[in-house]
C-alpha positions as CSV (number, residue, x, y, z in Angstrom):
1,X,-2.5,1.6,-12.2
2,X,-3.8,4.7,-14.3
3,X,-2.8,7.4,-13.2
4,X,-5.6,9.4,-14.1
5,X,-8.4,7.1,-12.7
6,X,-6.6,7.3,-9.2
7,X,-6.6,11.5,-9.5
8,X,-10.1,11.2,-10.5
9,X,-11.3,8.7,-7.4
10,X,-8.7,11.8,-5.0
11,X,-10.8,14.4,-6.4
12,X,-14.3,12.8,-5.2
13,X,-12.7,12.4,-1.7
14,X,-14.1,15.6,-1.1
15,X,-16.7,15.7,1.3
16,X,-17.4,12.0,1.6
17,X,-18.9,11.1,5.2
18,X,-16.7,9.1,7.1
19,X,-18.0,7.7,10.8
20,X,-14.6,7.0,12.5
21,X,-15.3,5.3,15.9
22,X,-12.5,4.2,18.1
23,X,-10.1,4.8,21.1
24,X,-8.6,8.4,21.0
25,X,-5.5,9.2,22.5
26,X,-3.6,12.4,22.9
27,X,0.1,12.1,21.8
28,X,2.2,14.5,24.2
29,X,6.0,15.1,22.9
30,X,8.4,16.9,24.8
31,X,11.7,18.0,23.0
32,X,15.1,18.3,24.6
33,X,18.6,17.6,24.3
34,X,20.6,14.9,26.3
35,X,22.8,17.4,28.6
36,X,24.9,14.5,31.0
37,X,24.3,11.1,32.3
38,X,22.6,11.3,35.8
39,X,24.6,10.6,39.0
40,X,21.2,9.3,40.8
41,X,21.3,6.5,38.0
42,X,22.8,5.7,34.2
43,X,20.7,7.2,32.4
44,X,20.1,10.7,30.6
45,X,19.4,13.5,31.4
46,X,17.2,15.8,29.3
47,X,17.0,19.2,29.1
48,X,13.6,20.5,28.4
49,X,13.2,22.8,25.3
50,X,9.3,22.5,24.4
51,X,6.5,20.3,24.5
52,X,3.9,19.7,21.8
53,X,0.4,17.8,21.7
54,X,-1.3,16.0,18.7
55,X,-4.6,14.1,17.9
56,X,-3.8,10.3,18.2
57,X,-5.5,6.9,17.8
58,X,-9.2,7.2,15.8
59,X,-8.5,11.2,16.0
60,X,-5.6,11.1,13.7
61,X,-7.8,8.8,11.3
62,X,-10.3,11.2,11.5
63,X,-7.4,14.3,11.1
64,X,-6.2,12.5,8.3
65,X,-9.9,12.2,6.8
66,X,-10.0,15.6,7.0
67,X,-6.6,17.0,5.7
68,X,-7.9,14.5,2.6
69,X,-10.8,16.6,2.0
70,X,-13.3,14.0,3.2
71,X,-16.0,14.6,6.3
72,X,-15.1,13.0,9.3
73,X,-17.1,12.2,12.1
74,X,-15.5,10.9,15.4
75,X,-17.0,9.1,18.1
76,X,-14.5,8.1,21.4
77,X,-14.2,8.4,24.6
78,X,-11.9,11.1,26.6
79,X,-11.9,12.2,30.3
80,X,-13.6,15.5,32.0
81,X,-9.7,17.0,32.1
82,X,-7.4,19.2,31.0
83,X,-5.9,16.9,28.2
84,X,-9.9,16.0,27.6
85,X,-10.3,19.5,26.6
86,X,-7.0,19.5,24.8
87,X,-8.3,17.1,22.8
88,X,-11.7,19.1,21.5
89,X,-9.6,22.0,20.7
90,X,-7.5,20.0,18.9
91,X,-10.3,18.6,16.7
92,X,-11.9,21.6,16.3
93,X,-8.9,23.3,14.5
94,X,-9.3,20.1,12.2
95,X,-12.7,21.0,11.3
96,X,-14.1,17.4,12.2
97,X,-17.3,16.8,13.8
98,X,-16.3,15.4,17.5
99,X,-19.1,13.8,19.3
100,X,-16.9,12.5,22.6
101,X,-18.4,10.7,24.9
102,X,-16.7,10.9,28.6
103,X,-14.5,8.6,31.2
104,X,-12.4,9.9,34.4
105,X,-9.0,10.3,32.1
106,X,-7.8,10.9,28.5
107,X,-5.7,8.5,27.4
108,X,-2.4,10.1,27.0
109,X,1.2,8.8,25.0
110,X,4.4,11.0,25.9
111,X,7.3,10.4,24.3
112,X,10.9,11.9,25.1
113,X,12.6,13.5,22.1
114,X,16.1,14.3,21.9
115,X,18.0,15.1,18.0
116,X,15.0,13.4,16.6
117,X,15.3,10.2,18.0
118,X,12.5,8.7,20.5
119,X,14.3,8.2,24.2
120,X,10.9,7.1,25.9
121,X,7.4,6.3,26.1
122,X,5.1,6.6,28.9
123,X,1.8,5.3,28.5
124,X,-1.4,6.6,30.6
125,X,-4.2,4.1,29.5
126,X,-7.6,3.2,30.8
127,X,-8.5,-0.5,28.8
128,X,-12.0,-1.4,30.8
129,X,-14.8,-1.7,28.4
130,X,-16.5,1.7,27.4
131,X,-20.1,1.6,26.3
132,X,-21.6,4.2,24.0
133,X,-25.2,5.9,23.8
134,X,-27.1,3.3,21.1
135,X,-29.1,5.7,20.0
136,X,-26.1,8.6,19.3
137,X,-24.6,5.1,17.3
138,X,-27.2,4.9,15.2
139,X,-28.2,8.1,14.3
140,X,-25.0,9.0,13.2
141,X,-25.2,5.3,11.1
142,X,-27.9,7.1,9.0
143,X,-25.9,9.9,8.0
144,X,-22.4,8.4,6.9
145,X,-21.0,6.4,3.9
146,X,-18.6,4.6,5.6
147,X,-17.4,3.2,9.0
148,X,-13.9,3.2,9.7
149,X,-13.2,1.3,12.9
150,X,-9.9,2.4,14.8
151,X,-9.3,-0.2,17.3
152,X,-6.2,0.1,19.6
153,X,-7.6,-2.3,22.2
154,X,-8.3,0.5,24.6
155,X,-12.3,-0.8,25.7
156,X,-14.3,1.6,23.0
157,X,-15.0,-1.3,20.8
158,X,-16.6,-4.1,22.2
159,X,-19.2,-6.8,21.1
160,X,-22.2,-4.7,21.9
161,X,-20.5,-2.1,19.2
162,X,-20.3,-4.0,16.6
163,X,-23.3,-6.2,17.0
164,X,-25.0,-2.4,17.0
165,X,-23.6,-1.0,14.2
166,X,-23.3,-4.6,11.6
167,X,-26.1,-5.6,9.4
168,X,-27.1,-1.7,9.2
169,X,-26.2,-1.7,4.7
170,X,-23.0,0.3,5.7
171,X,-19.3,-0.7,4.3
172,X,-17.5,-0.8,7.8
173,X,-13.8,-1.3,7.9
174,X,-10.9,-1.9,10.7
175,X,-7.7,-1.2,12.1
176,X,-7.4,-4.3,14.4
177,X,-6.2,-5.5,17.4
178,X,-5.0,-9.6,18.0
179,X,-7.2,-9.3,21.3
180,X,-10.2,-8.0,19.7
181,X,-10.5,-10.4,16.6
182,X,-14.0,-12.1,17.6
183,X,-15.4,-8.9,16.7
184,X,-14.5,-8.4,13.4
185,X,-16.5,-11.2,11.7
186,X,-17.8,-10.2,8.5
187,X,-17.1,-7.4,7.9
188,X,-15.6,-5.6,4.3
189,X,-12.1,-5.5,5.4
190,X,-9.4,-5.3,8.0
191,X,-6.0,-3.7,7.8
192,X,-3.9,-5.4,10.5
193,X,-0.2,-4.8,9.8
194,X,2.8,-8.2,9.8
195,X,3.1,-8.5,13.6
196,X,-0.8,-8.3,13.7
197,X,-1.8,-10.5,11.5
198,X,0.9,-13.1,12.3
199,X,-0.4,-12.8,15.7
200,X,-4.4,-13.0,15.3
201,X,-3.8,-15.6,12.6
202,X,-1.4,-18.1,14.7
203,X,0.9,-18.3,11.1
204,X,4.5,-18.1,10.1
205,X,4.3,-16.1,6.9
206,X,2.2,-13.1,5.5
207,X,0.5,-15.3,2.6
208,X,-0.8,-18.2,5.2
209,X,-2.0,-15.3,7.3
210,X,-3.8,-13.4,4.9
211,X,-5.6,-16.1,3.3
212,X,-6.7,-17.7,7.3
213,X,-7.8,-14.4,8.5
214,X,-9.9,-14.1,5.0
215,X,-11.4,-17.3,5.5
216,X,-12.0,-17.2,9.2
217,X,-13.5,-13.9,9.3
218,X,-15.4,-13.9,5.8
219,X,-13.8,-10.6,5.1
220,X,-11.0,-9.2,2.8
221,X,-7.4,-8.4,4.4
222,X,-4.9,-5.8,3.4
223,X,-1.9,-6.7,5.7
224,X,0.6,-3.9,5.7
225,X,4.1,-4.4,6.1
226,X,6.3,-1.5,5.5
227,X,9.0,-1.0,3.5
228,X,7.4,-4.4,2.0
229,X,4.7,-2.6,1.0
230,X,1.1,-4.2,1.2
231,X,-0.6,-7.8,0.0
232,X,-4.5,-7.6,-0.4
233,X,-6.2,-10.6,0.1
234,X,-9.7,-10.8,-1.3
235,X,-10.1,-12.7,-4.6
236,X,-6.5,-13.7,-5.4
237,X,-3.6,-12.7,-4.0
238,X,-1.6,-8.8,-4.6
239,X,1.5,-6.8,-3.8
240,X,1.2,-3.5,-3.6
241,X,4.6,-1.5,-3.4
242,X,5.8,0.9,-0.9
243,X,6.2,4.3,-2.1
244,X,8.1,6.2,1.0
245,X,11.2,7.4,-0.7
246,X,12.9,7.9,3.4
247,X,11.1,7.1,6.3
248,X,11.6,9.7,9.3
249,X,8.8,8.6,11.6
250,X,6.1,5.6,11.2
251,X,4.0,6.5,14.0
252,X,0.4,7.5,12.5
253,X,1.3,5.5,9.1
254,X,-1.9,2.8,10.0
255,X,-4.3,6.0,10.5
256,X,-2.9,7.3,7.0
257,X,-3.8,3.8,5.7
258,X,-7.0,3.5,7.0
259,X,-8.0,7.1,6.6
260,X,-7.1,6.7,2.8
261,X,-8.6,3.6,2.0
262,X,-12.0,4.0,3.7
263,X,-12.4,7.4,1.6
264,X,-11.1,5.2,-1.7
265,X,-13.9,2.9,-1.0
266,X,-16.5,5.9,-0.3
267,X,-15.9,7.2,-3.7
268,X,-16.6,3.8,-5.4
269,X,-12.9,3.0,-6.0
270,X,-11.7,-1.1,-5.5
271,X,-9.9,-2.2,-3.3
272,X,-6.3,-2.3,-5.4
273,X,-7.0,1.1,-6.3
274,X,-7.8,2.1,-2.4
275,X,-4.6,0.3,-1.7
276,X,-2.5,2.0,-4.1
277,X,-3.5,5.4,-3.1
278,X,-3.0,4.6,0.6
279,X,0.6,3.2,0.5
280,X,1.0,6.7,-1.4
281,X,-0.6,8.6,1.6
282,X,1.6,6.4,3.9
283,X,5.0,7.2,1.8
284,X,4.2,11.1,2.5
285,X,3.5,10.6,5.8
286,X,6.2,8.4,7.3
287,X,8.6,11.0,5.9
288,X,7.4,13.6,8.6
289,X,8.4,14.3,12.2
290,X,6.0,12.7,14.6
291,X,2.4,12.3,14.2
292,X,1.2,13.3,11.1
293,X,-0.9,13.9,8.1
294,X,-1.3,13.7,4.5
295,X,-3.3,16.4,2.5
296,X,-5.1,16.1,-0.5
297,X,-2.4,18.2,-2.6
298,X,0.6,16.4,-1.0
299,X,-1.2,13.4,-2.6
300,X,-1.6,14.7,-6.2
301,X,1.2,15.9,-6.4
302,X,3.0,12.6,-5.5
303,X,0.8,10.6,-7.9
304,X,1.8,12.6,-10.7
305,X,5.6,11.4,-10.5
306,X,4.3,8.1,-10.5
307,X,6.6,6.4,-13.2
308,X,4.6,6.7,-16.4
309,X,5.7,4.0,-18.3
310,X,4.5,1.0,-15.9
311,X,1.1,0.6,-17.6
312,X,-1.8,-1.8,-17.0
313,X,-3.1,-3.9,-19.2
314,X,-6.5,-1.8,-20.0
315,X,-3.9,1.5,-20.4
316,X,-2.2,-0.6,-23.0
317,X,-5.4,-1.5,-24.8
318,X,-5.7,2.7,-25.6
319,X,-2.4,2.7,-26.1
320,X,-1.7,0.7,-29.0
321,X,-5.1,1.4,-30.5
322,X,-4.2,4.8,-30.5
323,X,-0.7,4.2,-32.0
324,X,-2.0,1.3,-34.5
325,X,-4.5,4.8,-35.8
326,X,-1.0,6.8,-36.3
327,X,0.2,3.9,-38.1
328,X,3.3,3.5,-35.4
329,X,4.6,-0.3,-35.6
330,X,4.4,-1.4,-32.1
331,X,7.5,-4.0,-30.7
332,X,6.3,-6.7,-28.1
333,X,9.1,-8.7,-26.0
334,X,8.6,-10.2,-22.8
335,X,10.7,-12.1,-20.2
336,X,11.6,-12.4,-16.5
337,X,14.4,-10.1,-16.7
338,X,15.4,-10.8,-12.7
339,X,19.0,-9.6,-13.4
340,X,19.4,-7.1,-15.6
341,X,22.4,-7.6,-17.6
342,X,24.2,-6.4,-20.5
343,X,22.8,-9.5,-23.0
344,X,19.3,-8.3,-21.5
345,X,20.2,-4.5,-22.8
346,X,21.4,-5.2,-26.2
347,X,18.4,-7.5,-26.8
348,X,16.1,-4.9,-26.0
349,X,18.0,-2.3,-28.0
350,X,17.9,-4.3,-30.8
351,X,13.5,-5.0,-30.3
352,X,13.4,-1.5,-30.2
353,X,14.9,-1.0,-33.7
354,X,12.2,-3.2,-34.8
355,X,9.5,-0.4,-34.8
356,X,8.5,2.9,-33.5
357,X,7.3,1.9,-29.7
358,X,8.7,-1.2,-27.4
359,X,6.4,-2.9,-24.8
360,X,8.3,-5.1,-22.2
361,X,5.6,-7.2,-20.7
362,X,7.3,-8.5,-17.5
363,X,5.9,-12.1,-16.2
364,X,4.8,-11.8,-12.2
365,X,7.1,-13.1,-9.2
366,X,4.3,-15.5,-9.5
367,X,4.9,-16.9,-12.9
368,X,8.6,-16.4,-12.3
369,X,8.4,-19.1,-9.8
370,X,6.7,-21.5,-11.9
371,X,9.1,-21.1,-14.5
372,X,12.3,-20.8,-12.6
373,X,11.9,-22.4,-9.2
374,X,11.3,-21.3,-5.7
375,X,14.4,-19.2,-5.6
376,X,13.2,-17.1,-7.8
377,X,13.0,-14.4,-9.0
378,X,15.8,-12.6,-6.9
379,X,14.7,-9.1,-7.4
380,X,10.5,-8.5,-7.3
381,X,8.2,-7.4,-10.0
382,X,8.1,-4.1,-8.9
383,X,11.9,-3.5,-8.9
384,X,12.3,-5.5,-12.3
385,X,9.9,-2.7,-13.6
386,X,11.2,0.2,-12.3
387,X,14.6,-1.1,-13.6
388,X,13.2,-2.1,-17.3
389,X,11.3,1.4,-17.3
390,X,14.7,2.8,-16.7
391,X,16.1,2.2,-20.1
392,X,15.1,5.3,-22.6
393,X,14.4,2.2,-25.7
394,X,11.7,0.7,-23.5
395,X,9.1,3.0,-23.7
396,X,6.2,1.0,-21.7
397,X,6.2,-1.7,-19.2
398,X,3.3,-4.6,-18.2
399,X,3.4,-6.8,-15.0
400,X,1.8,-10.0,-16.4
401,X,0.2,-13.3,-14.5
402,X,0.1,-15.8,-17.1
403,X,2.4,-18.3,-18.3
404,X,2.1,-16.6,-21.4
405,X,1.1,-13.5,-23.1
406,X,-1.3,-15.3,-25.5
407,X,-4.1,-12.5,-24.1
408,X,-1.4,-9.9,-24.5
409,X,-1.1,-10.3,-28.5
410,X,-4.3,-11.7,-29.4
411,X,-5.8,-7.9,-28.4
412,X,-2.7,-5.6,-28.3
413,X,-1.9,-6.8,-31.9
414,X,2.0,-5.8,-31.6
415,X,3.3,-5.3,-35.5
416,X,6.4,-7.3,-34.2
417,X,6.6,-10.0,-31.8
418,X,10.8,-10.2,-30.5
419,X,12.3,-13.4,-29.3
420,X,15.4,-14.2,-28.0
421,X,17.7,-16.0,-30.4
422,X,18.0,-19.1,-28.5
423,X,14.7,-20.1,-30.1
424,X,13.9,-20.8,-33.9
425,X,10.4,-20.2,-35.2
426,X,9.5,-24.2,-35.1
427,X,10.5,-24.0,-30.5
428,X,8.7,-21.1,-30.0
429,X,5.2,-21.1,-28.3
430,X,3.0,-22.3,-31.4
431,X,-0.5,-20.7,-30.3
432,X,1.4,-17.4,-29.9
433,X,3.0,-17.9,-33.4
434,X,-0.6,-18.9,-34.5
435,X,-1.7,-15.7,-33.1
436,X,0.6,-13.4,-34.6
437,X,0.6,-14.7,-37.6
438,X,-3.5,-14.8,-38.4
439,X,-3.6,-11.1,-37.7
440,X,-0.6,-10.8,-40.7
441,X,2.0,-9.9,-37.9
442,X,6.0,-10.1,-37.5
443,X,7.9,-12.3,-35.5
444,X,11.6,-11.8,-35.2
445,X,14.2,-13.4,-33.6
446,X,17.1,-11.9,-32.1
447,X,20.5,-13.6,-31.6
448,X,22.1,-13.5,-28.4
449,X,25.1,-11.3,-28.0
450,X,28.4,-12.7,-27.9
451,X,29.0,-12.2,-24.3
452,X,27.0,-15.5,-23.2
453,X,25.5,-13.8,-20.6
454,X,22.4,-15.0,-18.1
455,X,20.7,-14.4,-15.4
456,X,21.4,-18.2,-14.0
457,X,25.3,-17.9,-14.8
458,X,25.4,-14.3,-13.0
459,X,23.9,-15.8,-9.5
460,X,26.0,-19.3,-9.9
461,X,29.3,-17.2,-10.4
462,X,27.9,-15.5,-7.0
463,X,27.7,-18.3,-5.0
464,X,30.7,-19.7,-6.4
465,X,32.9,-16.1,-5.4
466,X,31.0,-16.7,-2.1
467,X,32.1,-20.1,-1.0
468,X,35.6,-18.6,-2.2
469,X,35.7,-16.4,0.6
């Protein structure tokens, strides 16, 4: 993904209007240290150091709206008590607009802390329906350019919601709950993470349940999944990496999400893009203590590491037309390259020789599958192309669908096109040949080292040291 378009759609996050409605909670952490184990019973005792209370539920989305630079504003229910009025203060130091609406009690989450590690969790909850004023609802409708709804199951969203606020011309998007899933029936998109959508979907696998949820809701799904990253399902089928380098603490990391994608969508961007930026936000956040945010410079500055030789196809297209105008001789290879190896090195060494700039395109788990079997590949795009990117010869890297990278050279127009020496210029693909050689390219084939070394030979001699064992 260009790096540059995603800094752009960041920069117009700024004061978008975001309607967060949902169940707020107040997350209450107490920090101590283990002293002993009770005589009364075997379990800890804590010693009480301090205590510390956070916005939670559809008022972190709407913190983390904020801390992005967007305009949040939250609707919820909290109670006439103190944590009530914890929770306004709270918002107020956020600079959201917080329009609560009121029940006997706030719902609360304590958790025990001791060296960083969660002990306990004590839950106060009130799940009964909760209705809100219709015509608050709608007025606030008029004014916002997106609905984000945060739905922990906790009785703010209910069918007289969403009938109330759907068919009004605004994008509306959700963090869902299994129990609540009649409700979310056409809408733009939901966000449920594995367990979730495993659950609401009745499936064994994250593919079968993205594509039923799509189909039985007439929406687009993002499931996310961790250190798996996410898969968007709307007109195919995409991964999206994870890009936490450590994870310290998850809880928030589905506000983050949706907080980030809803003001990605605001500003125009798709939903790849939206997705991409969001499993950025998530990757800052999950490596904080506790309930937390991302801010707008946090997520700059983590886009621009980004790895910048992992290009997309339309970055490619600028690419070698500006490098054709400088008269560089571009070098196209492409192959699986599941297991890097040392015949995979000295092939691309030798491409890169070739001319003045190499360009590894790197077929799709997809198409490794169809070419290779179900097994395959062992290692996922995203790690092949990090790994490729690696090597200081390879100087860009493209994640292709097809079979074959007929589209590829017909408008790139590499100066060389590199094939492996186990083909001969009558075996290889002929409409690529045909390609490359009515625009007056090269092709070139280079032999295989001496070493005799695959891919397939490198996981049979593991199986085979294995069943040794």
């Amino acid at each position: 993904m260009e790096k540059q378009k995603l800094l752009k759609i960041i920069e117009n996050f700024k004061d978008k209007k975001i309607l967060v409605i949902g169940d707020i909670i107040l997350d209450h952490y107490i920090f101590g240290n283990i002293q002993r184990i009770s005589q009364e019973a075997p379990v800890p005792i804590i010693g009480f150091d301090s205590e510390e209370y956070l916005l939670g539920g559809a008022a972190n989305t709407a913190a983390n709206i904020a801390s992005l630079s967007g305009n949040p504003t939250l609707l919820g229910f909290i109670g006439q008590d103190k944590n009530g009025k914890r929770l306004i203060q709270l918002a107020k130091k956020q600079g959201m607009n917080f329009i609560p609406s009121y029940v006997s009690e706030t719902i609360e989450k304590t958790r025990i802390i001791s060296e960083n590690q969660q002990l306990l969790r004590i839950d106060k909850e009130n799940k009964y329906p909760k209705y809100f004023n219709q015509e608050l609802v709608l007025q606030e409708l008029e004014k916002t350019d997106l609905i984000i709804i945060s739905d922990y199951a906790k009785g703010a969203i209910t069918r007289t919601l969403m009938e109330l606020i759907s068919n009004k011309g605004k994008m509306i998007i959700i963090d869902p709950k299994p129990s609540n899933k009649i409700f979310y029936k056409d809408v733009f998109l939901i966000t449920p993470n594995k367990k979730e959508a495993l659950e609401m979907s009745n499936c064994s696998n994250v593919n079968d349940a993205g594509e039923k949820l799509k189909q039985e809701l007439s929406t687009n799904v993002i499931i996310t999944q961790g250190k798996q990253g996410m898969t968007i399902f709307n007109k195919g089928i995409r991964n999206i990496p994870t890009y936490a380098k450590e994870v310290y603490d998850v809880t928030g990391a589905g506000d983050t999400v949706i907080a980030t994608i809803g003001l990605a969508l605001a500003t125009g961007a798709d939903l790849e893009q939206a997705a991409i930026l969001a499993n950025h936000a998530a990757g800052i956040v999950v490596a904080k203590p506790r309930t937390a945010k991302a801010t707008l410079s946090e997520l700059k500055t983590e886009l621009s590491q980004e790895n910048q030789k992992i290009k997309t196809f339309e970055e490619l297209q600028e690419i070698s037309i500006n490098h054709h105008n400088q008269k560089k001789k571009l070098v196209w290879t492409n192959g699986c390259f599941d297991i890097l190896h040392q015949g995979h090195v000295d092939y691309l060494k030798k491409a890169k020789q070739a001319g003045d700039y190499l360009i590894v395109g790197l077929n799709s788990d997809e198409s490794v599958r169809k070419f290779k079997g179900p097994n395959r590949p062992v290692q996922k795009e995203e790690a092949r192309a990090e790994i490729i990117s690696a090597l200081q010869f390879v100087d860009y890297v493209v994640i292709f669908q097809e079979q074959s990278p007929k589209k590829y050279l017909e408008i790139l127009k590499p100066d060389v096109y590199a094939k492996g020496g186990d083909y001969n210029i009558d075996t290889i693909n002929q409409e690529e040949r045909k390609i490359i050689e009515n625009y007056g390219g090269e092709i070139i084939l280079i032999p295989s080292s001496d070493n005799n070394m695959s891919t397939t030979k490198i996981i049979e001699k593991t199986k085979e040291l294995g069943s040794k064992k």
